[in-house]
Structures are given as structure tokens and as C-alpha cells.
C-alpha positions in Angstrom: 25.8 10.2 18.0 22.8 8.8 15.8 22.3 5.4 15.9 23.7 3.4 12.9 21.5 1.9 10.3 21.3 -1.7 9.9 21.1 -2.5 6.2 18.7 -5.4 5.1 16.6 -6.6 2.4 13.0 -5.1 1.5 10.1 -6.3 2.3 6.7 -5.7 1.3 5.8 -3.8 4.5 8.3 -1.1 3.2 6.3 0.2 0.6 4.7 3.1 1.5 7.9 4.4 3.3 10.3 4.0 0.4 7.8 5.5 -1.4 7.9 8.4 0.6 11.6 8.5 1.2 12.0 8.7 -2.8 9.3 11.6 -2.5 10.7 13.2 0.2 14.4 13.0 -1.4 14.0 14.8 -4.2 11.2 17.0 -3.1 13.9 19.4 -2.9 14.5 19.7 -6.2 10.9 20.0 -7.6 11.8 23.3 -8.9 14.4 21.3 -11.7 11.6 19.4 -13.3 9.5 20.6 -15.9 6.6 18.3 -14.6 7.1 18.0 -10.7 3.6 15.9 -10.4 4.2 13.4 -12.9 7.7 12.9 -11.4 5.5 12.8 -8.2 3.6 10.1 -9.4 6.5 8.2 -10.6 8.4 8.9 -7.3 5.0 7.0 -5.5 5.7 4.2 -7.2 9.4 3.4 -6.3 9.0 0.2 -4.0 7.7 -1.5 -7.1 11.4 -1.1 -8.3 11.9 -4.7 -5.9 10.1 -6.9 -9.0 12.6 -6.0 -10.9 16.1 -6.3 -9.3 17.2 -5.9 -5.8 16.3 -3.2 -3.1 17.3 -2.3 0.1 16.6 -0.4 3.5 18.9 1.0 5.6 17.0 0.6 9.0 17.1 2.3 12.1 14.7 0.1 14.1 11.7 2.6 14.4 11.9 4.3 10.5 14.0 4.0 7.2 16.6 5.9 6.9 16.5 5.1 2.8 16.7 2.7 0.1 18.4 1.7 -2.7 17.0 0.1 -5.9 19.2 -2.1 -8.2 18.9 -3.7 -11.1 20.8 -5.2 -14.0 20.6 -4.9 -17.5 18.7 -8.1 -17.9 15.9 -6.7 -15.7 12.2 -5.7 -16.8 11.9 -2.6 -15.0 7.8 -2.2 -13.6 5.6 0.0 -15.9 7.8 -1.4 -18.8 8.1 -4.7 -20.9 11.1 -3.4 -22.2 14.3 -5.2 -21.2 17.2 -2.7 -20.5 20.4 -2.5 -21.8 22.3 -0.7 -18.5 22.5 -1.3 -14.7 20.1 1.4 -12.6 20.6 2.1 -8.8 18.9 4.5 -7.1 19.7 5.8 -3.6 16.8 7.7 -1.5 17.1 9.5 2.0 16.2 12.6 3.2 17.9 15.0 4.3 17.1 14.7 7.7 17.9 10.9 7.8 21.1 11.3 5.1 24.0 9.8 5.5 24.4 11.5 8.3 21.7 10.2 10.5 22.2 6.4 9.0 25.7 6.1 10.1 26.6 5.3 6.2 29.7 6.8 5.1 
């Protein structure tokens, strides 16, 4: 049995693995967008989601297993001044490290 996850706050030394779990997780559906490399680029950018709400790891002591991104309606998202009138979570793992893998059920 995989080893469970251990859910925590981000830090800054997550960075360039939650932004490769968000690349990674929805690499898979490149196919549905009309323009994979600027959803790329946007994708490379998701730790920067933490200055704006909450985000955080599920860790399995050597990698991420993924990470969520929250933030209220009150929230300035990055890239934007505009304030936003709607809660945003976002949940990324791959499939290798899923829920499966995380021991999240």
C-alpha cells in the first residue's frame, strides 16, 4: 500500500513542483484546448495562486503528490487587479500520484 500523504501548507520551495504537477495534470487533456501553450504558460505559473488565497500540498516526504489552490471572492487573483466575485479551488495531481497514490479519498 502507498504511503499516505501528509497534507500541509505551501511554501515557497514548492514552486517549481506545483508548477509542474498543474502541468503535468492536465497535460492529458492538451488535445481540448484551442491554445495548449498559452494554457502551458499559464499552467507554469500556478504556485503564484498562494498570494492570493490559500494553497496546499499533499506530501509524501520525498515528492508532491498535488496541490490545491483556494481563494475567496475577496481575493486579487496574480496577473490580475481585478477582485473576483466567486470562490476558485483548483486541485492538481497526476495521474501517477492521484488519489490513489496520496492516500486521499
Amino acid at each position: 500500500m502507498a504511503e499516505a500523504a501528509r497534507i500541509r501548507g505551501y511554501r515557497s520551495s514548492d514552486a517549481d513542483e506545483v508548477n509542474r504537477l498543474a502541468i503535468a495534470a492536465f497535460d492529458q487533456f492538451r488535445d481540448a484546448f484551442d491554445d495548449w501553450p498559452a494554457m502551458r504558460a499559464g499552467l507554469s505559473r500556478t504556485s503564484e495562486l498562494s498570494s492570493g488565497g490559500e494553497t496546499i500540498v499533499a506530501d509524501l516526504g520525498d515528492r508532491l503528490a498535488g496541490a490545491s489552490a483556494i481563494s475567496g471572492p475577496a481575493s486579487k487573483r496574480p496577473h490580475s487587479s481585478i477582485r473576483h466575485g466567486r470562490s476558485f479551488a483548483c486541485w492538481s495531481s497526476t495521474p501517477s500520484t492521484g488519489a490513489r497514490d496520496s492516500g486521499m479519498r
